[in-house]
N, C-alpha and C positions, 0 to 999 in steps of 0.2 A: 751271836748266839751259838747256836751246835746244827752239826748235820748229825743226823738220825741214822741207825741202821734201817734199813728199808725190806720187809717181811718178803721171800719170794714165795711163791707156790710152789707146790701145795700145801702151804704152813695152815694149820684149822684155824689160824684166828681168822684166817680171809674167808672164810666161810662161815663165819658167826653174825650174827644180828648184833648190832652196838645198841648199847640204851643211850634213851637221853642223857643231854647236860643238864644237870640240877639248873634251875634260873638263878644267874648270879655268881653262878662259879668262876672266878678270874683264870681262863686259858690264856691269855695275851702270852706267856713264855712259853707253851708250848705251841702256837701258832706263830711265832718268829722263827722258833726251830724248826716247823713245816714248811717254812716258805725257806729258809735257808737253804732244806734239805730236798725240798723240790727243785731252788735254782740249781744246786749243786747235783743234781742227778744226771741231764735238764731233763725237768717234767713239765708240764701246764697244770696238771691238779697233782693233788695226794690227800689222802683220805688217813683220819683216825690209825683205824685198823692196820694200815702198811705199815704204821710205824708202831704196833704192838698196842694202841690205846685205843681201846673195845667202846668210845664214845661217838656220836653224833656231830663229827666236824671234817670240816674238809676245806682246802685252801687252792685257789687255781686262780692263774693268771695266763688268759691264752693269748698277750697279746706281745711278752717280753720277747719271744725270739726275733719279732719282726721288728719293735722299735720299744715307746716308751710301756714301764709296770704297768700293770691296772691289777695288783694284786684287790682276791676277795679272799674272806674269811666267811665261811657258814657253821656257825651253829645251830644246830637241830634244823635243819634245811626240809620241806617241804618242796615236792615239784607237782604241780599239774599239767598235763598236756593240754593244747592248747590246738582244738581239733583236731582233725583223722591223721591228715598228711604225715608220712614217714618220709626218712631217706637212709639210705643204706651210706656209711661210710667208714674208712680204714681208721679203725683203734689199735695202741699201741698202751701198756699196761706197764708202770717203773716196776711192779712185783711179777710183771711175766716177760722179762726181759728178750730181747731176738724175734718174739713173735706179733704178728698183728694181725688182727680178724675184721674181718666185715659185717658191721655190728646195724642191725637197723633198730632206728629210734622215733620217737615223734620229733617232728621238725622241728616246731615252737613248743617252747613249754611256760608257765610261769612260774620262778624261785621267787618261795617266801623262805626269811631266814631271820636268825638272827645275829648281829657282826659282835666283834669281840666286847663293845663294851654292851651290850644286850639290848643296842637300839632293833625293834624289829625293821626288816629290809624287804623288799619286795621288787624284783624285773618280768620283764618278758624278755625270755631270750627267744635266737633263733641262730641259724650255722654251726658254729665249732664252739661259743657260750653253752647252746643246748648242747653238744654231744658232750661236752667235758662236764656240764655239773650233772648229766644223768650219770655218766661212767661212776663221777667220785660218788653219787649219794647209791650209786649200786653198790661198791663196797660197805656203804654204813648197814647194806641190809645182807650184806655174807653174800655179794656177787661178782663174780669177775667175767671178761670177757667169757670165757668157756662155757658160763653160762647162759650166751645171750645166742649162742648160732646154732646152727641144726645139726644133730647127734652126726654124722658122716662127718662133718667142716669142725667138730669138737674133736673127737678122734684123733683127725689127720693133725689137726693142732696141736695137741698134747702130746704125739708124738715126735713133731717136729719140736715143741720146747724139751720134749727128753732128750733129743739126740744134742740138744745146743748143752746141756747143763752138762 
Protein backbone atom coordinates (compact mmCIF):
# COMPACT_ATOMS: atom_id res chain seq x y z
CA UNK A 1 0.00 0.00 0.00
CA UNK A 2 1.45 3.75 0.73
CA UNK A 3 2.94 5.44 3.76
CA UNK A 4 1.17 8.66 4.50
CA UNK A 5 2.45 12.08 5.25
CA UNK A 6 1.95 12.25 8.87
CA UNK A 7 0.20 16.11 10.04
CA UNK A 8 2.56 17.66 12.81
CA UNK A 9 1.48 20.40 15.25
CA UNK A 10 0.08 22.64 15.26
CA UNK A 11 -1.62 21.96 11.89
CA UNK A 12 -5.86 22.78 12.86
CA UNK A 13 -6.85 19.73 11.50
CA UNK A 14 -5.49 18.06 14.88
CA UNK A 15 -7.69 20.29 16.64
CA UNK A 16 -10.85 19.60 14.87
CA UNK A 17 -13.66 17.07 15.85
CA UNK A 18 -13.94 14.32 12.97
CA UNK A 19 -17.44 13.12 11.96
CA UNK A 20 -18.62 9.79 11.74
CA UNK A 21 -18.05 7.09 9.04
CA UNK A 22 -21.21 6.71 6.98
CA UNK A 23 -22.21 2.72 7.95
CA UNK A 24 -20.83 0.81 5.15
CA UNK A 25 -18.33 2.96 3.88
CA UNK A 26 -15.38 0.57 2.33
CA UNK A 27 -11.87 2.30 4.38
CA UNK A 28 -10.10 -1.19 4.00
CA UNK A 29 -7.35 0.96 1.63
CA UNK A 30 -7.15 3.69 3.54
CA UNK A 31 -6.51 1.51 6.83
CA UNK A 32 -3.70 -0.52 5.18
CA UNK A 33 -2.11 2.75 4.46
CA UNK A 34 -2.59 3.65 8.27
CA UNK A 35 -1.06 0.73 9.56
CA UNK A 36 1.80 0.93 6.76
CA UNK A 37 2.25 4.42 7.70
CA UNK A 38 2.16 3.62 11.38
CA UNK A 39 4.77 0.72 11.06
CA UNK A 40 6.74 2.86 9.01
CA UNK A 41 6.94 5.83 11.42
CA UNK A 42 7.23 3.18 14.30
CA UNK A 43 3.99 4.29 16.06
CA UNK A 44 1.48 1.82 17.93
CA UNK A 45 -1.62 3.88 16.94
CA UNK A 46 -2.46 6.73 14.25
CA UNK A 47 -5.65 8.39 14.17
CA UNK A 48 -7.67 9.75 10.99
CA UNK A 49 -6.79 13.17 11.44
CA UNK A 50 -2.77 12.77 11.39
CA UNK A 51 -3.00 11.65 8.15
CA UNK A 52 -5.29 14.66 6.98
CA UNK A 53 -8.79 12.59 7.02
CA UNK A 54 -11.19 14.49 9.39
CA UNK A 55 -13.16 10.82 9.95
CA UNK A 56 -13.74 8.59 13.06
CA UNK A 57 -10.95 5.75 12.65
CA UNK A 58 -7.86 5.00 14.17
CA UNK A 59 -5.47 1.92 13.85
CA UNK A 60 -2.95 0.68 16.69
CA UNK A 61 -1.14 -2.20 17.33
CA UNK A 62 0.83 -2.08 20.74
CA UNK A 63 2.10 -5.18 20.64
CA UNK A 64 4.52 -5.34 17.15
CA UNK A 65 7.70 -3.91 18.81
CA UNK A 66 8.00 -6.48 21.21
CA UNK A 67 7.05 -9.57 19.20
CA UNK A 68 4.01 -10.90 17.08
CA UNK A 69 0.99 -7.84 15.08
CA UNK A 70 -2.24 -7.65 16.76
CA UNK A 71 -3.14 -4.89 14.46
CA UNK A 72 -6.86 -3.12 15.28
CA UNK A 73 -8.78 -1.11 13.17
CA UNK A 74 -11.59 1.18 14.82
CA UNK A 75 -14.31 2.79 13.19
CA UNK A 76 -16.44 5.10 14.97
CA UNK A 77 -14.72 3.74 18.22
CA UNK A 78 -16.58 4.49 21.50
CA UNK A 79 -14.64 4.31 25.02
CA UNK A 80 -16.23 3.98 28.41
CA UNK A 81 -14.05 4.08 31.58
CA UNK A 82 -14.33 1.48 33.47
CA UNK A 83 -14.30 2.75 37.22
CA UNK A 84 -12.38 5.64 38.93
CA UNK A 85 -8.89 4.31 39.02
CA UNK A 86 -6.33 6.52 36.76
CA UNK A 87 -2.65 6.02 36.12
CA UNK A 88 -0.36 8.66 35.13
CA UNK A 89 1.89 7.39 32.19
CA UNK A 90 4.61 8.59 29.52
CA UNK A 91 2.95 9.46 25.98
CA UNK A 92 4.72 10.03 22.90
CA UNK A 93 2.47 11.65 19.86
CA UNK A 94 4.02 10.56 15.71
CA UNK A 95 2.31 14.44 15.07
CA UNK A 96 4.50 15.75 18.16
CA UNK A 97 7.65 14.33 17.41
CA UNK A 98 10.87 14.65 20.17
CA UNK A 99 8.29 15.34 22.93
CA UNK A 100 6.43 13.27 25.60
CA UNK A 101 4.03 14.07 28.49
CA UNK A 102 2.66 12.52 31.40
CA UNK A 103 -0.66 12.00 30.43
CA UNK A 104 -3.23 10.50 33.28
CA UNK A 105 -6.07 8.39 32.11
CA UNK A 106 -8.56 5.84 33.30
CA UNK A 107 -6.84 2.67 33.80
CA UNK A 108 -9.56 0.29 32.34
CA UNK A 109 -11.68 1.38 29.87
CA UNK A 110 -14.32 -0.53 27.47
CA UNK A 111 -13.83 -0.06 23.25
CA UNK A 112 -16.77 -0.55 21.47
CA UNK A 113 -16.13 -0.20 17.71
CA UNK A 114 -16.64 -1.10 14.68
CA UNK A 115 -13.57 -3.21 12.43
CA UNK A 116 -13.19 -2.55 8.82
CA UNK A 117 -15.79 -4.76 7.43
CA UNK A 118 -18.49 -3.08 9.88
CA UNK A 119 -18.75 -6.30 12.17
CA UNK A 120 -19.49 -4.28 15.55
CA UNK A 121 -16.36 -5.23 18.24
CA UNK A 122 -16.27 -4.74 21.66
CA UNK A 123 -13.00 -5.19 24.66
CA UNK A 124 -12.09 -4.31 28.03
CA UNK A 125 -8.87 -2.92 27.97
CA UNK A 126 -6.37 -2.09 30.51
CA UNK A 127 -2.32 -1.06 30.54
CA UNK A 128 -0.86 0.40 27.38
CA UNK A 129 -4.41 -1.09 25.08
CA UNK A 130 -6.15 1.63 27.35
CA UNK A 131 -3.60 4.40 27.15
CA UNK A 132 -3.06 3.94 23.20
CA UNK A 133 -6.88 3.69 22.20
CA UNK A 134 -7.66 6.80 24.60
CA UNK A 135 -4.59 8.73 22.98
CA UNK A 136 -5.82 7.72 19.15
CA UNK A 137 -9.80 8.40 19.78
CA UNK A 138 -8.47 11.77 21.53
CA UNK A 139 -7.43 12.83 18.15
CA UNK A 140 -10.80 11.90 16.53
CA UNK A 141 -12.16 14.58 19.03
CA UNK A 142 -9.37 17.51 18.06
CA UNK A 143 -6.94 16.47 21.03
CA UNK A 144 -3.47 15.95 21.59
CA UNK A 145 -1.23 15.34 24.36
CA UNK A 146 -1.06 19.30 25.12
CA UNK A 147 -4.27 18.89 25.96
CA UNK A 148 -4.33 16.54 28.48
CA UNK A 149 -1.65 18.05 31.28
CA UNK A 150 -1.71 21.04 33.40
CA UNK A 151 -1.38 24.76 31.83
CA UNK A 152 2.65 25.00 33.47
CA UNK A 153 3.65 21.08 32.14
CA UNK A 154 1.65 22.49 28.55
CA UNK A 155 3.79 25.48 28.31
CA UNK A 156 7.08 24.04 29.22
CA UNK A 157 6.07 21.37 26.55
CA UNK A 158 5.33 23.34 23.73
CA UNK A 159 8.28 25.04 24.21
CA UNK A 160 10.49 22.35 24.15
CA UNK A 161 8.65 20.96 20.87
CA UNK A 162 9.53 24.60 19.51
CA UNK A 163 12.96 24.51 20.21
CA UNK A 164 13.28 20.70 18.49
CA UNK A 165 11.29 21.86 15.24
Amino acid sequence: MAVLPILKWPDPRLSEVCTPVPEGEDLRGLIADMFDTMYAAPGRGLAGPQVGVMKRVFVMDVTWKEGAKTPVACLNPVIEPLGEETSVNEEACLSIPGVSARVSRPSRIRLRWFDADWQPQEAELGGFHAVCAQHEADHLDGKVIFDRVPLVARSALMADYGALR
